[in-house]
C-alpha positions in Angstrom: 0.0 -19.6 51.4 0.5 -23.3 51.0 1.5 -24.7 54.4 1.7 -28.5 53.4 4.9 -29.6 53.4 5.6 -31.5 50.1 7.4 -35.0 50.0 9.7 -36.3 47.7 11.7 -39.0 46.5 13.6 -40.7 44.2 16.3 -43.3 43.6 18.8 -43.3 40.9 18.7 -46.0 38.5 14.9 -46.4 39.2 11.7 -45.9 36.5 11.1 -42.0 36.9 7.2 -43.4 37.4 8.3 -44.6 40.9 9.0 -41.6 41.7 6.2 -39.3 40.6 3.7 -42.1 42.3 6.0 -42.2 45.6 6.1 -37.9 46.0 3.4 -35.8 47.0 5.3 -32.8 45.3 4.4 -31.9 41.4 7.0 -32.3 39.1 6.7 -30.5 35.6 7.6 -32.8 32.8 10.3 -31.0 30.1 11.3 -32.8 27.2 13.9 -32.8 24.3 14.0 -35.6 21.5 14.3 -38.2 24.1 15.5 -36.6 26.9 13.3 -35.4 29.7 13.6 -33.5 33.0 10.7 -33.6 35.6 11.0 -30.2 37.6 10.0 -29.7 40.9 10.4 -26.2 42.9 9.5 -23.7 46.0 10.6 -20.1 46.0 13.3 -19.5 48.2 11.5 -16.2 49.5 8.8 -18.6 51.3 9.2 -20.2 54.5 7.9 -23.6 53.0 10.2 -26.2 52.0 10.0 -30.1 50.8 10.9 -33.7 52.9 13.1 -35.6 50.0 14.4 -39.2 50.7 17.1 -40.5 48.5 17.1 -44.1 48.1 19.4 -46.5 47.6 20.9 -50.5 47.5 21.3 -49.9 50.9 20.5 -46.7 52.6 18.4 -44.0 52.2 19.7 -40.4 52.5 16.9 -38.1 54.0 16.8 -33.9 53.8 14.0 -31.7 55.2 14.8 -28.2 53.6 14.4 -28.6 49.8 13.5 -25.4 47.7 14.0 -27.8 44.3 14.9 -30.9 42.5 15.4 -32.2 38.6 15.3 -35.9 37.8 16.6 -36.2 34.3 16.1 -39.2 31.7 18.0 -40.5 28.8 16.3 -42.0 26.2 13.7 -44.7 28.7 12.1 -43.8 31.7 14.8 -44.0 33.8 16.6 -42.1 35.9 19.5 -41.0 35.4 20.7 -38.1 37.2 19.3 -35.9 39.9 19.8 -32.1 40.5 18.6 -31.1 44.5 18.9 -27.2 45.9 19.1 -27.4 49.5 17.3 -24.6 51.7 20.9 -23.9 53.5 20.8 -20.4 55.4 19.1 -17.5 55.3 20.8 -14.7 53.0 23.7 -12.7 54.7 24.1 -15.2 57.1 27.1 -15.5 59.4 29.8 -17.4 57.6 30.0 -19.5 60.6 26.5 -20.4 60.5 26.9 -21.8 56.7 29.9 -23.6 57.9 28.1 -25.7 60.6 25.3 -26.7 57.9 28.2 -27.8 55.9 29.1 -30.0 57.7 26.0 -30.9 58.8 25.2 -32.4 55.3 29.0 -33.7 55.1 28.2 -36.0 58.5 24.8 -36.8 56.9 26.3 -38.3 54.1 29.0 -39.7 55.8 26.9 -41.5 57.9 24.5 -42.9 55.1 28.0 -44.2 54.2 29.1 -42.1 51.1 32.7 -42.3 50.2 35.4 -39.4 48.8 35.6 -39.6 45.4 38.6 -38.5 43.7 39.3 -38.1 40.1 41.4 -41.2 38.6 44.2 -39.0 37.3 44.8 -37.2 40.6 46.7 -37.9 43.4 45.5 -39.3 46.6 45.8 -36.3 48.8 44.0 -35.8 52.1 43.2 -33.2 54.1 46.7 -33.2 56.5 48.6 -32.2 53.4 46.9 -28.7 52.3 50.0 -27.1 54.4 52.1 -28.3 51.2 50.0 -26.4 48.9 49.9 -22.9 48.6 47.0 -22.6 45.9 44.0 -23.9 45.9 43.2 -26.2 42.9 46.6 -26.4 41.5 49.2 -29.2 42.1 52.5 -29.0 40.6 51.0 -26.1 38.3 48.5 -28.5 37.4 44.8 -28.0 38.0 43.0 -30.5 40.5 39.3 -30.8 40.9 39.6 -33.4 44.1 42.6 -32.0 45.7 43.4 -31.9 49.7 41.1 -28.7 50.0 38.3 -30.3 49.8 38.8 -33.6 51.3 34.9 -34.1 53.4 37.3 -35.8 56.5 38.8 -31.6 56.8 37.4 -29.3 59.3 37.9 -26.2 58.2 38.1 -23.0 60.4 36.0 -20.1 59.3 39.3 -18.3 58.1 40.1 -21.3 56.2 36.6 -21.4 54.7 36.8 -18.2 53.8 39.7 -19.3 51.5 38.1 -21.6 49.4 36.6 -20.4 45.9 33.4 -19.1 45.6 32.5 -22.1 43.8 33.8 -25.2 45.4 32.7 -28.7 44.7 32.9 -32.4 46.7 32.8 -35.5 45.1 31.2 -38.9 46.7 30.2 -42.4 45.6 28.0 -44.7 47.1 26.3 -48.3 45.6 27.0 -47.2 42.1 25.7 -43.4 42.3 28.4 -40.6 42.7 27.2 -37.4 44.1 28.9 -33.5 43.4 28.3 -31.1 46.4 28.6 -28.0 45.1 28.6 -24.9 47.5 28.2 -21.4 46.2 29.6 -18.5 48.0 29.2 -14.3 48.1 30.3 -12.6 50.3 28.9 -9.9 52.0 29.9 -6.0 51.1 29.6 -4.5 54.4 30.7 -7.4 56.1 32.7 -9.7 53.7 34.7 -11.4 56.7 31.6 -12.1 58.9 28.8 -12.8 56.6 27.1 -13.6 53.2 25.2 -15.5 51.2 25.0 -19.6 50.3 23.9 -21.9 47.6 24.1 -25.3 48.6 23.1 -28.0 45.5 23.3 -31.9 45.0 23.9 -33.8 42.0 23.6 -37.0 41.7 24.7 -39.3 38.4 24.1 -42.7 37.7 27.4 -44.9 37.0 26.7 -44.5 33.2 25.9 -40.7 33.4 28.7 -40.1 35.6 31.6 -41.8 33.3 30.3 -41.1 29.6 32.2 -37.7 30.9 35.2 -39.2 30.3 34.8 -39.9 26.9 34.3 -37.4 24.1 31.0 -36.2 23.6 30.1 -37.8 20.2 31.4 -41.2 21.6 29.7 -41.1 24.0 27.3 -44.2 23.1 30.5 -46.2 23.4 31.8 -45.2 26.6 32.0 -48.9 28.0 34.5 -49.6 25.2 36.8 -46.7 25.7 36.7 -46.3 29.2 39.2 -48.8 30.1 41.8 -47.3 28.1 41.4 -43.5 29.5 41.1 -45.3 32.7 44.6 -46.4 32.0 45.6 -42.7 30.8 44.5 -41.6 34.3 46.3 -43.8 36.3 49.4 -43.4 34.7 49.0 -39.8 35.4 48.0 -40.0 38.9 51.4 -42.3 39.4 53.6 -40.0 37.6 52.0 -37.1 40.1 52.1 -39.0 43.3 55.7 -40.4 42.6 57.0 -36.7 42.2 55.1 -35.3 45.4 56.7 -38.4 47.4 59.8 -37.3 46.5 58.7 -33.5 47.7 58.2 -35.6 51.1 54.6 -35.2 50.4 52.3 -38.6 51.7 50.6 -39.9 49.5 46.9 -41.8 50.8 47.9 -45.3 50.0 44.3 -46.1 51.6 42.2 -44.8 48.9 41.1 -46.9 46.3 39.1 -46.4 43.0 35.4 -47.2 43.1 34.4 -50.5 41.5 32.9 -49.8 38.0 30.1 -52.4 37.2 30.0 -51.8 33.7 33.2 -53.2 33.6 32.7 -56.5 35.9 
């Protein structure tokens, strides 16, 4: 059995080289036309499991329990978007248990100064309002990706937790990067209220990666040109939304503002 513990790293934005040269762990080079993903991976059945440190502009985000990690390019050698598997907790683990690594990686992140994200079209809901809100994802019978229920600044109790999707996702943004924290539940079949199983994953997207979502696919070459104007769309969503829920009595964040976008400095 291999008991040297790999090393890894990698910073978004930076040439993919940098990284391979900076990581003791082998990454196995996949490409398509010109797109390429270096692979790097550990069987979650072994005890090993990789040292990865994140850079960034200022910061550098360090984990010590990584089973795998994807660094993808777009047409150059750089990189553009970053998928990390975290170890988390052993299968059939008490729920409990994966809670308190949740928000052990929440603080981690908060602390390395990562931000709440929320979607430009939706309204600027914390935490303190989920007693409004009866289901999750859905406001005003409208579905919400970056709703109250997962607002990072919530401590949830296990009950609570227990109430969230299977598949729940947290959105962050930091120097330019913005990051998807994606945690994957099943639930035991003996014990569905006390234990079960975890997948906890990172992705990480470049500001060009992350918005050329917002276009259509086939335009999206152009997405500096056409974001501004479904930019505007969003907004005048997100008012419409938050000017109905204040008159439901409903606060609205007035705190939170949009992350800078560079590309259109």
């Amino acid at each position: 059995m291999n008991t040297n513990k790999p090393n890894l790293e990698f910073e978004i934005g930076s040439p993919i080289m940098h990284s391979i040269s900076a990581s003791t762990g082998i990454y196995n080079k996949d490409c398509f036309l010109d797109i390429c993903v270096y692979k790097f991976s550990l069987a979650f059945s072994e005890p090993l499991r990789a040292n990865l440190s994140i850079k960034a502009k200022s910061g550098e985000l360090k984990f010590d329990d990584i089973v795998s990690a994807s660094l993808g390019t777009y047409g150059s050698d750089i990189i553009g978007d970053a998928n990390v598997t975290l170890g988390g907790v052993d299968p059939g683990s008490k729920h409990s248990e994966a809670l308190h690594y949740f928000y052990q990686q929440i603080d981690k992140l908060h602390a390395e100064g990562w931000k709440r994200y929320i979607f430009q079209n939706e309204a600027r809901l914390t935490g303190s309002q989920l007693k409004n809100f009866k289901e999750h994802n859905t406001i005003l019978n409208q579905p919400v990706v970056t709703g109250p229920w997962v607002d990072p600044g919530l401590r949830l109790k296990v009950a609570e937790w227990l109430e969230l999707p299977m598949f729940s996702s947290w959105y962050f943004y930091k120097d330019g990067v913005y990051l998807l924290f994606r945690v994957q539940r099943e639930d035991s079949e003996k014990a569905p209220h006390e234990n079960g199983s975890y997948l906890f994953t990172l992705t990480f997207e470049s500001e060009a990666e992350f918005y050329k979502s917002f276009v259509k696919n086939e335009y999206r070459d152009d997405w500096i040109k056409l974001l501004p104007a479904e930019l505007k769309r969003m907004a005048q969503e997100r008012a419409q939304t938050e000017a109905r829920l204040k008159k439901m009595g409903i606060a609205i964040d007035e705190d939170y503002q949009d992350p800078p976008i560079k590309a259109l400095e």
